[in-house]
N, C-alpha and C positions, 0 to 999 in steps of 0.2 A: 749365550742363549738369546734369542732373537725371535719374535714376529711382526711378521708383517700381513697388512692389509691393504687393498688397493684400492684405492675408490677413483669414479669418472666423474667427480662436478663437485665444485666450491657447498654444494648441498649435500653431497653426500661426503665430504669432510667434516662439515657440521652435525650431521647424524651420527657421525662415529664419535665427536667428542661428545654428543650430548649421551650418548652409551657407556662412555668413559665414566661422565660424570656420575651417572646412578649408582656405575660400583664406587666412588669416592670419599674416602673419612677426613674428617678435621684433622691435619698436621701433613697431609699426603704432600707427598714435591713432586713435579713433573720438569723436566726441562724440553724445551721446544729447540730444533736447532732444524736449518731449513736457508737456504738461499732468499735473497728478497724477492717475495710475489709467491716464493716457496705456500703457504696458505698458513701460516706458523698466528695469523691475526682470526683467519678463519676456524681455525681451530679452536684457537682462545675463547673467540666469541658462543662455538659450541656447546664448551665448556661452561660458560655462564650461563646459559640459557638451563643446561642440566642442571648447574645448581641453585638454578629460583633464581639467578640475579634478572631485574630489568631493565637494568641501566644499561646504556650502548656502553661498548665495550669495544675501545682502538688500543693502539701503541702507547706506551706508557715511553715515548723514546726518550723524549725527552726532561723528564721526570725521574723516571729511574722504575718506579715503583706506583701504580695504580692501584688501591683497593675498594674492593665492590661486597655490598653485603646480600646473602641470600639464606637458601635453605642450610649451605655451607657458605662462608666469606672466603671471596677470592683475593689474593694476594698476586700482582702481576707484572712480574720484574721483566725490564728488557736491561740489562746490563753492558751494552753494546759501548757504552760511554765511558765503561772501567777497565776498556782494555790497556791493559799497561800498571795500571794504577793500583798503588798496594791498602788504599781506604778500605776499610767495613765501615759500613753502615749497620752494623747492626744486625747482620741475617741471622746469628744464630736468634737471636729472638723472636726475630720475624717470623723466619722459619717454623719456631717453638707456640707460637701464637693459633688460635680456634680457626685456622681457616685452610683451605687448599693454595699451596704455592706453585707458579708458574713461572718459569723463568727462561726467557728467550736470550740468547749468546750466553748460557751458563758457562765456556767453555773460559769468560773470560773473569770468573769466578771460583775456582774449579778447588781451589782452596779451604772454599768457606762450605763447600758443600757436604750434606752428609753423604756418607755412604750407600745406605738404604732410601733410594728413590726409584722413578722411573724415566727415562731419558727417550725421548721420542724423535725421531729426524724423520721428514717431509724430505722428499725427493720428486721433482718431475716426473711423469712417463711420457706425458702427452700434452699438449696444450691445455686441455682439464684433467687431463689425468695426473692424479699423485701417488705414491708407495709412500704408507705410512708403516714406518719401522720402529716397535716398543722392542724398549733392553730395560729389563726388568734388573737392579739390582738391590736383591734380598728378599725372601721367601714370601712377606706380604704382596710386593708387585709382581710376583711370580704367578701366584693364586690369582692376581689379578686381571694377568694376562691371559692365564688359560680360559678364566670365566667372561674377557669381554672375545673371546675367540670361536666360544660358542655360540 
Protein backbone atom coordinates (compact mmCIF):
# COMPACT_ATOMS: atom_id res chain seq x y z
CA UNK A 1 0.00 0.00 0.00
CA UNK A 2 1.28 3.26 -1.24
CA UNK A 3 0.34 7.20 -1.38
CA UNK A 4 1.35 9.47 -3.18
CA UNK A 5 1.17 13.24 -3.45
CA UNK A 6 2.43 15.75 -5.96
CA UNK A 7 3.53 18.88 -5.24
CA UNK A 8 5.05 21.92 -7.90
CA UNK A 9 7.61 23.91 -5.78
CA UNK A 10 10.37 23.39 -3.07
CA UNK A 11 7.40 25.29 -1.02
CA UNK A 12 5.05 23.27 -1.47
CA UNK A 13 7.23 20.21 -0.29
CA UNK A 14 7.82 22.09 2.70
CA UNK A 15 3.96 22.52 3.40
CA UNK A 16 3.50 18.91 2.99
CA UNK A 17 6.27 18.01 5.60
CA UNK A 18 5.20 20.81 7.86
CA UNK A 19 1.42 18.76 7.61
CA UNK A 20 3.41 15.76 8.18
CA UNK A 21 4.75 17.01 11.16
CA UNK A 22 1.46 18.04 13.09
CA UNK A 23 0.25 14.37 12.74
CA UNK A 24 3.85 13.32 14.35
CA UNK A 25 4.58 11.46 18.13
CA UNK A 26 7.79 11.09 19.90
CA UNK A 27 9.55 7.65 18.61
CA UNK A 28 8.02 8.08 14.94
CA UNK A 29 10.83 7.01 12.18
CA UNK A 30 10.51 8.21 8.71
CA UNK A 31 12.95 7.41 6.14
CA UNK A 32 13.81 9.82 3.21
CA UNK A 33 15.16 8.24 0.02
CA UNK A 34 15.29 10.46 -3.18
CA UNK A 35 18.09 11.05 -5.76
CA UNK A 36 20.56 14.19 -4.97
CA UNK A 37 18.56 17.64 -5.54
CA UNK A 38 15.54 14.97 -5.15
CA UNK A 39 14.08 17.82 -2.08
CA UNK A 40 14.87 14.84 0.62
CA UNK A 41 16.88 18.40 2.66
CA UNK A 42 13.67 20.33 1.90
CA UNK A 43 11.55 18.02 3.28
CA UNK A 44 13.63 17.75 6.33
CA UNK A 45 13.58 21.16 6.83
CA UNK A 46 9.60 21.18 6.69
CA UNK A 47 9.52 18.89 9.07
CA UNK A 48 11.32 20.96 11.48
CA UNK A 49 9.63 23.81 11.18
CA UNK A 50 6.22 21.48 11.96
CA UNK A 51 7.83 20.55 14.95
CA UNK A 52 8.83 23.99 16.67
CA UNK A 53 12.36 23.57 15.73
CA UNK A 54 14.25 27.01 14.91
CA UNK A 55 17.45 26.21 14.11
CA UNK A 56 18.49 25.84 10.22
CA UNK A 57 18.25 22.50 9.50
CA UNK A 58 21.01 21.03 6.50
CA UNK A 59 22.53 17.61 5.77
CA UNK A 60 23.86 15.99 8.57
CA UNK A 61 26.44 14.22 5.73
CA UNK A 62 28.90 14.35 7.25
CA UNK A 63 28.27 13.65 10.67
CA UNK A 64 26.04 10.91 10.43
CA UNK A 65 23.52 12.16 12.86
CA UNK A 66 22.06 16.05 13.49
CA UNK A 67 19.79 16.52 16.51
CA UNK A 68 17.43 19.66 16.88
CA UNK A 69 15.10 20.30 19.78
CA UNK A 70 11.51 21.58 19.49
CA UNK A 71 7.83 20.86 20.26
CA UNK A 72 8.99 17.20 19.35
CA UNK A 73 13.13 16.61 19.02
CA UNK A 74 14.40 15.72 15.76
CA UNK A 75 16.72 13.10 15.29
CA UNK A 76 18.50 13.37 11.59
CA UNK A 77 20.44 10.66 10.16
CA UNK A 78 21.86 10.66 6.55
CA UNK A 79 23.58 7.25 6.75
CA UNK A 80 25.12 7.56 3.12
CA UNK A 81 28.68 6.97 4.75
CA UNK A 82 27.68 3.40 6.13
CA UNK A 83 27.33 1.95 3.03
CA UNK A 84 29.09 -1.26 3.20
CA UNK A 85 29.88 -1.02 6.85
CA UNK A 86 28.63 -3.35 9.50
CA UNK A 87 28.98 -0.52 12.73
CA UNK A 88 25.83 0.52 14.85
CA UNK A 89 26.06 3.19 16.41
CA UNK A 90 23.70 2.90 18.41
CA UNK A 91 20.08 3.25 16.66
CA UNK A 92 18.12 1.16 18.43
CA UNK A 93 18.56 3.67 21.26
CA UNK A 94 18.53 6.45 19.24
CA UNK A 95 15.63 5.25 17.67
CA UNK A 96 14.02 4.43 21.21
CA UNK A 97 14.76 8.08 22.54
CA UNK A 98 11.82 11.30 22.96
CA UNK A 99 12.04 12.43 19.62
CA UNK A 100 10.97 11.99 15.75
CA UNK A 101 13.74 10.15 13.49
CA UNK A 102 14.73 10.84 10.10
CA UNK A 103 16.76 9.07 8.14
CA UNK A 104 18.15 9.67 4.56
CA UNK A 105 19.93 6.45 2.62
CA UNK A 106 18.05 4.18 5.20
CA UNK A 107 18.60 1.55 2.69
CA UNK A 108 22.04 1.36 3.80
CA UNK A 109 21.00 0.58 7.36
CA UNK A 110 18.20 -1.60 6.52
CA UNK A 111 19.18 -4.02 9.33
CA UNK A 112 18.93 -1.87 12.24
CA UNK A 113 15.60 -0.62 11.28
CA UNK A 114 12.33 -1.46 12.88
CA UNK A 115 9.67 -2.74 11.16
CA UNK A 116 6.94 -0.39 12.02
CA UNK A 117 7.91 3.12 10.24
CA UNK A 118 7.16 5.23 7.36
CA UNK A 119 9.46 5.15 4.35
CA UNK A 120 8.99 8.21 1.97
CA UNK A 121 10.70 8.44 -1.76
CA UNK A 122 10.80 11.92 -3.57
CA UNK A 123 10.89 11.42 -7.22
CA UNK A 124 11.16 14.21 -9.98
CA UNK A 125 8.22 14.94 -12.32
CA UNK A 126 9.40 18.25 -13.52
CA UNK A 127 12.11 20.58 -12.83
CA UNK A 128 9.92 21.87 -9.60
CA UNK A 129 7.79 19.16 -9.73
CA UNK A 130 8.04 16.23 -7.23
CA UNK A 131 5.78 12.86 -6.48
CA UNK A 132 6.13 12.34 -2.99
CA UNK A 133 5.32 8.55 -2.25
CA UNK A 134 4.54 7.47 1.73
CA UNK A 135 4.69 3.35 2.37
CA UNK A 136 3.33 3.22 5.41
CA UNK A 137 4.55 0.03 7.31
CA UNK A 138 2.22 -0.84 10.41
CA UNK A 139 -1.25 0.30 11.31
CA UNK A 140 0.07 3.51 13.18
CA UNK A 141 1.66 4.98 9.83
CA UNK A 142 -1.25 3.65 7.99
CA UNK A 143 -3.82 5.87 10.00
CA UNK A 144 -1.40 8.26 9.25
CA UNK A 145 -1.44 8.33 5.89
CA UNK A 146 -5.01 8.34 5.42
CA UNK A 147 -5.26 11.42 7.80
CA UNK A 148 -2.37 13.51 6.07
CA UNK A 149 -4.39 12.39 2.76
CA UNK A 150 -7.25 14.29 3.72
Amino acid sequence: MSFTIKVQSPEQTEKLAIRLASLLQSRDLLTLEGDLGAGKTTFTKGLAKGLGIERTVNSPTFTILKQYEGRLNLNHFDVYRLENSEEDIGFDELFAEDAVSVIEWAQFIEDYLPKERLDIVIRRSSEEGREVEFYPHGSRYENLCRELMQ
